[in-house]
N, C-alpha and C positions, 0 to 999 in steps of 0.2 A: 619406560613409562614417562609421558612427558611431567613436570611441574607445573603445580598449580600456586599464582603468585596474585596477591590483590594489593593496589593501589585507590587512592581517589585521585578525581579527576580535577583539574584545577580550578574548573566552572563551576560555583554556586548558581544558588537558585536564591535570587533577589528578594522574596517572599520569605524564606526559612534559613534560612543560611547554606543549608543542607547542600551537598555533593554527591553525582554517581559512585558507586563504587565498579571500578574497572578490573574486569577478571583476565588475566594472562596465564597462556598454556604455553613452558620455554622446555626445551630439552638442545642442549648446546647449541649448536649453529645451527641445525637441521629445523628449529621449529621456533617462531615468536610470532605467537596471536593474541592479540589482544581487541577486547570486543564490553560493552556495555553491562552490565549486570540487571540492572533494571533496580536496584535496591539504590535506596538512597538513607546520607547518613550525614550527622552535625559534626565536620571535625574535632569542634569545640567538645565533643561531649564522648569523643575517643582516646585514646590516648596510644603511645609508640611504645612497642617495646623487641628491643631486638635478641632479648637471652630467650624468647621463646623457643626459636626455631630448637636448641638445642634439646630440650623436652620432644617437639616431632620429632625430630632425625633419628632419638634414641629410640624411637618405639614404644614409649611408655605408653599404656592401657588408659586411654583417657575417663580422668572421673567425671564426676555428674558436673552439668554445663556452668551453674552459678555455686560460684567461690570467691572468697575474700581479697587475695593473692591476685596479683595480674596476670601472675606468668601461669596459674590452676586456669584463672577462666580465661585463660586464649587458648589453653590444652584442649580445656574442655569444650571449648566452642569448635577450634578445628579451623578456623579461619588464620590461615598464618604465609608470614611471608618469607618463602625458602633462605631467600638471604638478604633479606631486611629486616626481618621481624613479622611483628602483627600489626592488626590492629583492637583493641581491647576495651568494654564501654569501662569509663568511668564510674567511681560506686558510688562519686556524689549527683548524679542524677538519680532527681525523682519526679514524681508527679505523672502527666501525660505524657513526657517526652522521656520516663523511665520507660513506660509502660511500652511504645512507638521502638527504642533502640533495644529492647530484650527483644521483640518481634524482628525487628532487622536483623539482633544477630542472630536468630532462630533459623532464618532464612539463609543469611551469610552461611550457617554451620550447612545446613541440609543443600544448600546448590554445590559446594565444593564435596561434602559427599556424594552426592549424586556423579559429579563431572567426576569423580577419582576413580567409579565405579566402570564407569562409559568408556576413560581412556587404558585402561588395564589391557594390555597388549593387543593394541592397536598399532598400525603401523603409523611412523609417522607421519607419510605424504599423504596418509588418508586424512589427516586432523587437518581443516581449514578455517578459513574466517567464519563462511558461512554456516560450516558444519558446527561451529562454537557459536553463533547466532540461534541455529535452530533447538539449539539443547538448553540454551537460555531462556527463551520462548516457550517452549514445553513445558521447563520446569515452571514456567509462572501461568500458562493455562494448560492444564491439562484436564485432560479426556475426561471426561463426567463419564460412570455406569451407572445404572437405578440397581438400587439395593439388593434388590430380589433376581435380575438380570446376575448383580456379580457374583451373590449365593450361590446361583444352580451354575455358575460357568463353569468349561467344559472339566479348566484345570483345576477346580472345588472340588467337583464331583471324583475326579480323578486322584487326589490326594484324599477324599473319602473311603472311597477304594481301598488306597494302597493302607489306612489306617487302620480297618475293620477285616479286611481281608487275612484268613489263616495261614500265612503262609511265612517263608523262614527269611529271616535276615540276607540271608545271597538271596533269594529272590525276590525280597524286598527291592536291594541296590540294583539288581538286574533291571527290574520293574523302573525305579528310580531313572536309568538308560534311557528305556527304554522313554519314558516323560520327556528329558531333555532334549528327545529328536523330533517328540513331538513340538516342544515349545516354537525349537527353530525352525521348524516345517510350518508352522502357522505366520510366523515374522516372514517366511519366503513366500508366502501366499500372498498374503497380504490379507488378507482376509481372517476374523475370528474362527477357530472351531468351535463348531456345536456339536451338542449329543444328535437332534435331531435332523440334522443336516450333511451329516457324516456317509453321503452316500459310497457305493461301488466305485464312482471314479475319481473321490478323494480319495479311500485307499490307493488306488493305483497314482495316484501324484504322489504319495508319501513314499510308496515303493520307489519309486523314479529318484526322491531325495535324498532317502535312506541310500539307496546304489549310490549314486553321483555326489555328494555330499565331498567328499574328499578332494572332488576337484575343483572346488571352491578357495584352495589354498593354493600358494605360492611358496616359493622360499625368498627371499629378504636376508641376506646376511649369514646364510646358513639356516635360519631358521623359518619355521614353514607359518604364515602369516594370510591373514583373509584376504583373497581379492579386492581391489576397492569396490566393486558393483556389488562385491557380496559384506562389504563393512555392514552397513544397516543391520544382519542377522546377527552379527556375536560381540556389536557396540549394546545390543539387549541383553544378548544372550551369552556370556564369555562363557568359550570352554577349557578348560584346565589342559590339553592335550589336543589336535588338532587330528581328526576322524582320521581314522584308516579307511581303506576300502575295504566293503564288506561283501563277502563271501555272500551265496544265494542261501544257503542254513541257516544263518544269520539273520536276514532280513523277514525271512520263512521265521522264525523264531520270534522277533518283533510283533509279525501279524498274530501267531497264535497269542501271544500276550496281550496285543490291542482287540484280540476274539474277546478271551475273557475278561476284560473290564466292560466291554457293552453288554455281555451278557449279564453281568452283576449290575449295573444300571439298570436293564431292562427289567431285573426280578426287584431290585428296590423300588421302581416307580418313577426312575429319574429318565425314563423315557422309552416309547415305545418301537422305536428305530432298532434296527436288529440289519446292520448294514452287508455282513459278510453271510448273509442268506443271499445274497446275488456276487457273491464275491468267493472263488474257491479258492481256498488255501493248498496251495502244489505240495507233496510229504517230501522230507525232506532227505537225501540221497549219501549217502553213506559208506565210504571205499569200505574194502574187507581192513578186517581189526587188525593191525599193527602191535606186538608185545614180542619183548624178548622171552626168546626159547628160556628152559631152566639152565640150560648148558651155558648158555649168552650171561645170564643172572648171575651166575656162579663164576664165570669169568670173569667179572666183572669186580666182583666182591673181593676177589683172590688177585686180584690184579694190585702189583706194587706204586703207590702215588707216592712214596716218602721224601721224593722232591717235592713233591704241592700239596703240604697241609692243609692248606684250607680246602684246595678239591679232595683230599682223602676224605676229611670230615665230610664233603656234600654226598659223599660217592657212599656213605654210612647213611645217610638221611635218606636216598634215595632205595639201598636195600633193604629197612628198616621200611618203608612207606609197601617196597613188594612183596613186602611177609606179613602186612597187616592189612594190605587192599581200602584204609577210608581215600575220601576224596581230599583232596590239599587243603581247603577251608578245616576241616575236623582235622585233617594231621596238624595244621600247627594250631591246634586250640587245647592241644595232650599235654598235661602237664600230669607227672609221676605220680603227686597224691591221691587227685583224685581218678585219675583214669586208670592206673595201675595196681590189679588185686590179685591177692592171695589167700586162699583159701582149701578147704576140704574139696572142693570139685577140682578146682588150679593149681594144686600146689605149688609146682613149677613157673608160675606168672600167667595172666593175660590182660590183657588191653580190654576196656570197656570205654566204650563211649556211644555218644545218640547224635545219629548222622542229621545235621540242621537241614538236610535238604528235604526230607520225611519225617521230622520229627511231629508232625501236626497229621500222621498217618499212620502214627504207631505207638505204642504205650513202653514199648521194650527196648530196650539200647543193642547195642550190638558188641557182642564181648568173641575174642579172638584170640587163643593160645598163643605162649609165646613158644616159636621153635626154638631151636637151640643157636644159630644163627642170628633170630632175634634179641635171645639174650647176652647172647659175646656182644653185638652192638649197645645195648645198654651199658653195660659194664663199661664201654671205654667212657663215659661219660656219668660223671659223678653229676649227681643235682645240683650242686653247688658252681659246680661249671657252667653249665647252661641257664642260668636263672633262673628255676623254679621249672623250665620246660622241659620237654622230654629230651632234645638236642637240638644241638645250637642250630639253630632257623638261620636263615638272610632271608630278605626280600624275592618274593616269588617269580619275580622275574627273574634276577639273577639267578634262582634255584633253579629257571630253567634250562638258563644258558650253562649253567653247571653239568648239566646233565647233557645235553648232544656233545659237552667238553668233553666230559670222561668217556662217554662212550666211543667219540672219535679216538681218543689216547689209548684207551684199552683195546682198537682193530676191532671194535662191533660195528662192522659195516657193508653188514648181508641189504643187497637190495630189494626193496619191496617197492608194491604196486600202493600208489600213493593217491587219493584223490582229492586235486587242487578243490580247494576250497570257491575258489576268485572263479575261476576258468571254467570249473567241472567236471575237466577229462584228468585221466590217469596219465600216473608221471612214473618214471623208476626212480627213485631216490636210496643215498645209503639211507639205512635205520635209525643213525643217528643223527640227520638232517630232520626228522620227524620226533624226535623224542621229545618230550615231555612229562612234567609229573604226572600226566593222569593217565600216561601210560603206566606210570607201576601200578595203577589199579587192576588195568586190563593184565596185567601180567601176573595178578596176584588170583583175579577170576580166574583166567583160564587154567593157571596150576589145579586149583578148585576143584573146577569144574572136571577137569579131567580124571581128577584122585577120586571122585565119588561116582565113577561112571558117566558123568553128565548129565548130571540129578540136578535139574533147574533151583527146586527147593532146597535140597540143601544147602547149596551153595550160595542158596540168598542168607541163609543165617548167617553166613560169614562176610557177607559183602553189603548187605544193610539194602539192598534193595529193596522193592517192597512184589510181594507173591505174585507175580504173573507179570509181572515188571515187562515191558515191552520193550522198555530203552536195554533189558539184559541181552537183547543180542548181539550189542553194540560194545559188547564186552567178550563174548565167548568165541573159539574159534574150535573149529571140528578139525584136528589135524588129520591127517594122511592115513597114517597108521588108523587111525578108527573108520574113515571110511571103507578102506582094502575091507576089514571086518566086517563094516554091513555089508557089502558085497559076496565076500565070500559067504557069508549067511546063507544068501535066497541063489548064492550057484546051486 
């Protein structure tokens, strides 16, 4: 990220004494801009101080703007000079020319937030003279809305939505996604969204962005950075991670999610447009269900890591996850006390908890016996081990990558029929090239499902789905042997 550094200029202004203040964007050899600020200010009535920088560099949480201390209020202003110092108003100014340099530094603090915001990994041959002209210029006219225009706009209404709306925390953040593709889809237009203007072949530009979005980047250095034609979208909009390419479920998923917020506009009153009534949403395509057999499960479990501790420990989180079927969000939210009971029904333990993804769909939690499997993995792990959790978690990424580990290690590498997400056609891949946490889900249904005959309902009390659940197909697999059976039936 380049530095942001402020001088004056050595030209006064023959009327007031006053001087530009000159703003500079330096990042070692590769970058020195320096461009005009438009703010002007009395040398005489600033002062130099160069122990500043040492308060920024450390990070310290800046206090409120006006303080006694010179070295508080250049903290608190935020105007500083990486290796010179600041510049800091003096406390014996008062009268009109107090009132004049608290406005200047008002402005001094809020443009170098602003430009800190803007250069947040940007590449550096995209930052130029001009491009530091134009963002000086904006910050001192900018875009007038009429009041009642920026109320109902499009992203109010949208962040209304997502306030009022009953729905869980993951598909909150889902939701959340699913907003920040819109924001950038609007800056690649160029163009505002509106509710009312939101036809049929806006959706399909946004589809087109949503797809292609990923090819907007580059790599830089190793690392994957915005095109310069496409800077303008993520100098508004920075994204924390640089898009993947998105599968066609994916983007299908998106649209049902932008379905129902126009439909919840449309029943609030915020607008009569109803855009995906000329727009069909395609259903979304589904290879057959991927889970390890119980035979796979159990070799698995019985399998020796006593070289790799830390994968033994994953390769326990992971059987512990197939013997209890929630989904990864609810498995690491279990902590012992309260999710773990014993009682005159349980003796022997079970798991309780209330799946966030239906919790606004059900009044009852979902409690889960513990087998005898489930509780030898307890046992290796004392509460006091794991921090209060049920077992020691890592970051779900890595919990994934753990999992195609072990199963590669342990020879689980039956080929299945696989279907690319990106592409759409079937692939053969090993089993463990596909695995993921939420396959122990599916591998905890389908035991389920099979142990009750393939009794839909029952099997939902164990797996927290909700009665007629449509997404449960998407978990259950008819093997072999049960078919021969219906057949032999109606021979």
């Amino acid at each position: 990220m380049a530095s942001i550094t402020l001088n004056l200029s050595k030209r006064k202004n023959k009327e007031n004494g006053r001087a530009e203040l000159l703003i500079r964007l330096v990042q070692g050899s590769r970058l020195n801009v320096r461009v005009k600020s438009g703010i002007w200010i009395d040398p005489n009535n600033f002062e130099y101080d160069i122990d500043v920088q040492r308060t920024t560099k450390a990070g310290v949480k800046l206090p409120a703007r006006k303080q006694t201390s010179t070295e508080e209020a250049a903290a608190a202003n935020g105007y500083f000079l990486k290796s010179t110092g600041a510049m800091v108003i003096k406390n014996r100014i008062a009268g009109p020319e107090k009132t004049y340099h608290e406005e200047a530094a008002e402005k001094i603090h809020q443009l170098v937030q602003d430009l800190n915001a803007k250069v947040i990994g940007m590449p550096v041959e995209t930052i130029t003279k001009s491009w530091l002209e134009k963002q000086v210029y904006e910050f001192h006219h900018p875009r007038t809305v009429a009041p009642n225009k920026k109320k109902n706009s499009f992203f109010n209404i949208f962040d209304a939505y997502l306030t009022k709306s009953k729905v869980s925390d993951v598909r909150k953040k889902n939701i959340r996604v699913l907003e920040g593709i819109l924001q950038r889809f609007e800056v690649y237009r160029k163009t505002p969204l509106q509710l009312d203007t939101f036809t049929a072949d806006v959706i399909t530009e946004f589809v087109a962005f949503a797809k292609n979005e990923h090819t907007f980047f580059h790599k830089v250095n190793n690392k994957l950075c915005p095109l310069a034609r496409y800077q303008y979208i993520y100098s508004k909009h920075p994204v924390s991670r640089p898009p993947e390419e998105r599968g066609e479920n994916y983007v299908l998923d998106l649209l049902g999610k932008l379905r129902t917020f126009f439909l919840w506009a449309a029943k609030e009153g915020y607008t009569t447009n109803k855009p995906f009534d000329n727009y069909r949403i395609a259903e979304c395509q589904y290879g057959p269900v991927i889970c390890l057999t119980r035979e796979e499960r159990d070799a698995l479990f019985a399998y020796d890591f006593s070289d790799d501790p830390k994968l033994a420990k994953q390769r326990d989180i992971f059987i512990f996850q197939c013997l209890i079927g929630c989904r990864i969000d609810d498995y690491y939210c279990l902590s012992r006390k309260s999710n773990l009971i014993y009682d005159d029904e349980y003796p022997d333990g079970a798991i309780f908890y209330t799946p966030h993804k239906t919790k606004h769909d059900r009044i009852d939690g979902v409690i889960v016996p513990l087998s005898a499997k489930a509780k030898e993995i307890l046992n290796r792990y004392p509460e006091d081990v794991c921090g209060g959790s049920f077992l020691p978690f890592i970051p779900k990424q890595k919990y994934n990558t753990a999992i195609k580990k072990m199963l590669k290690r342990a020879g689980i590498n039956r080929l299945v029929q696989w279907l690319n997400p990106k592409t759409r056609t079937f692939e053969q891949r090993p089993i463990y090239e596909v695995a993921a946490s939420h396959m122990a889900r599916r591998v905890f249904t389908n035991l389920v499902y099979q142990a009750n005959d393939y009794n839909q309902d029952l099997t939902c009390v164990l797996t927290g789905h909700k009665p007629g659940s449509r997404a449960f197909k998407r978990y259950r697999k008819i093997d072999a042997d049960k078919k021969k059976s219906m057949i032999n039936a109606i021979d």
